[in-house]
C-alpha positions in Angstrom: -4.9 21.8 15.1 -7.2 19.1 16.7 -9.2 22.1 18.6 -9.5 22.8 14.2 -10.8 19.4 13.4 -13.1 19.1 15.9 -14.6 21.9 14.5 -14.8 20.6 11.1 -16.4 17.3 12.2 -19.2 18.9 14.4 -19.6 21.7 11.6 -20.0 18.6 9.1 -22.3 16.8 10.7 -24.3 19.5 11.6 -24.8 21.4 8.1 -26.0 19.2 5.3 -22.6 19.2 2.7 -22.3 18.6 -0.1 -20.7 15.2 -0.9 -16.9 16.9 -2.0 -17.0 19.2 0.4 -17.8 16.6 3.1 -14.8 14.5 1.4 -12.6 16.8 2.2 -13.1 17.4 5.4 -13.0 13.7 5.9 -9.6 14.0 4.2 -8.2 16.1 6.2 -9.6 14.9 9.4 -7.3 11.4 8.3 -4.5 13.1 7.4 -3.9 14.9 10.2 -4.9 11.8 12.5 -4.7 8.7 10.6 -6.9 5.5 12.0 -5.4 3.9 14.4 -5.8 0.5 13.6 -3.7 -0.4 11.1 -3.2 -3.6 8.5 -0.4 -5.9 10.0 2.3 -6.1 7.1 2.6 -9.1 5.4 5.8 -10.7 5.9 7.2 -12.5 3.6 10.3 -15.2 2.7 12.8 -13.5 1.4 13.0 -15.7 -1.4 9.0 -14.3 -2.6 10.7 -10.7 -2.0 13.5 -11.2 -4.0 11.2 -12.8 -6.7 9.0 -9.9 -6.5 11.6 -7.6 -6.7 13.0 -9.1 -9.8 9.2 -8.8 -11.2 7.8 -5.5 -10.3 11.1 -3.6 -10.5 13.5 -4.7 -12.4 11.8 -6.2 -15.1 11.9 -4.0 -18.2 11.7 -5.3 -21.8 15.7 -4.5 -22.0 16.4 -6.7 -18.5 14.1 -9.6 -19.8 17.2 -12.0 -20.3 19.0 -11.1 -17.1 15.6 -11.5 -15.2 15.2 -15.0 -16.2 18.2 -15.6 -16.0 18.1 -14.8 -11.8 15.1 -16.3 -12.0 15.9 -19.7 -13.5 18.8 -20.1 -10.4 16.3 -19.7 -7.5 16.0 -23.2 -6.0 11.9 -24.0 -7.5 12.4 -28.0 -6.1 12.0 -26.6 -2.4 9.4 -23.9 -3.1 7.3 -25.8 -5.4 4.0 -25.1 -3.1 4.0 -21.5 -4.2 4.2 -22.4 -8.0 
């Protein structure tokens, strides 16, 4: 397959495509061998995790009271700086 994609690339840059079907070859050129430089993942305390888990999934309009509830026990005196 990377015999294949080398192909593609030198056929791409040699023939003028058009724009999708240059897109696509791009696509597949990454998905078959992604960049190697990657983002570092953020890490975070677990205390921002578990408040962004309670957020972005659980929070539904039927879990609203149970939500706050979890939230309202989190200790907010020593984590001030990120209110």
């Amino acid at each position: 397959t990377g015999a294949m994609l080398d192909v593609f690339l030198r056929l791409k840059s040699a023939k003028n495509l058009d724009g999708q079907q240059a897109a696509l070859v791009e696509g597949v050129h990454n998905a078959c061998r992604p960049p190697e430089h990657t983002a570092p993942k953020r890490v975070r305390p677990p205390v921002r995790e578990y408040i962004r888990h309670l957020i972005f999934a659980v929070l539904t309009k039927n879990t609203v009271p149970q939500v706050l509830k979890q939230l309202r026990k989190l200790p907010w005196a020593e984590h001030e700086r990120y209110v």
